[in-house]
C-alpha positions as CSV (number, residue, x, y, z in Angstrom):
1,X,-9.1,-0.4,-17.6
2,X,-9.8,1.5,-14.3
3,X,-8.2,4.6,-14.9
4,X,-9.1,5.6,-11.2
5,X,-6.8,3.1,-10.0
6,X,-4.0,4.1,-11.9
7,X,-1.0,5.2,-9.2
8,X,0.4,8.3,-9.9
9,X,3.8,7.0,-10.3
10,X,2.9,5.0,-13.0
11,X,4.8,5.5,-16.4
12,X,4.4,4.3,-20.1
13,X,7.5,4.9,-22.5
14,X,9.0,7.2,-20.3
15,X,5.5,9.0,-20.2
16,X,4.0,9.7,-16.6
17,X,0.5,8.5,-17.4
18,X,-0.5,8.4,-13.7
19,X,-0.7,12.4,-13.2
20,X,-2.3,12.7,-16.7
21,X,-4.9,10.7,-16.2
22,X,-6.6,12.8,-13.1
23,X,-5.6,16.1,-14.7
24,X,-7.8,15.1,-18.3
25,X,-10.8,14.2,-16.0
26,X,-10.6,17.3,-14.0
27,X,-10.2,19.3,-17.3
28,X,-12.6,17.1,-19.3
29,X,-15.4,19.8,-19.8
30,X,-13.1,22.6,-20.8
31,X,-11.4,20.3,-23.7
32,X,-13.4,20.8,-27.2
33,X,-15.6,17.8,-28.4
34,X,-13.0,16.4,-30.2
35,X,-11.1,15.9,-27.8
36,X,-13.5,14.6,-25.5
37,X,-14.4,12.2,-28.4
38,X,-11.1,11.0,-28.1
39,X,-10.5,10.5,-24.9
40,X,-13.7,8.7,-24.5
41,X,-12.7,5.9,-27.0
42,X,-9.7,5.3,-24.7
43,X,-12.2,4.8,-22.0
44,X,-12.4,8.6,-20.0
45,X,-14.6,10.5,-18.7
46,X,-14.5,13.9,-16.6
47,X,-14.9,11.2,-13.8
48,X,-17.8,10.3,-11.1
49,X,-17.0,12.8,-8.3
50,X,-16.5,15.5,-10.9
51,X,-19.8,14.7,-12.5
52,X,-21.9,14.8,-9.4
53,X,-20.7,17.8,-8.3
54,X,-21.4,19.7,-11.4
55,X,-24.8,17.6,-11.3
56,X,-25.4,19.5,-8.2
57,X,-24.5,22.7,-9.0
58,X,-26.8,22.6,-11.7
59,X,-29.3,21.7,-10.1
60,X,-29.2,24.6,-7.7
C-alpha cells in the first residue's frame, strides 16, 4: 500500500485514516520503539522527505 498516496479525505469505519497517516510519519521518531515496531509491520515509516532532512541535519 502507498501510504503517500492516500487522500486526506479518505476514511475507514468512520476513521479518517488520510490525516493520520502524514501525522504518524511526521511524528515517527518521537513515538517509542514499540510503536514504531508497529507501525512498521503495517508498512510506515517516518517517510522519505522526513528522512532526508534529518539525514542532512546530521550530517552538518
Amino acid at each position: 500500500m502507498d501510504w503517500a498516496a492516500l487522500p486526506l479525505e479518505t476514511e475507514f469505519k468512520g476513521e479518517g485514516l488520510g490525516w493520520w497517516v502524514p501525522a504518524q510519519q511526521a511524528s515517527f521518531v518521537e513515538l517509542d520503539e514499540e510503536q514504531q515496531d508497529l507501525l512498521s509491520v503495517l508498512g510506515f515509516d517516518e517517510g522519505q522527505e522526513l528522512a532526508a532532512a534529518r539525514a542532512k541535519v546530521a550530517a552538518g
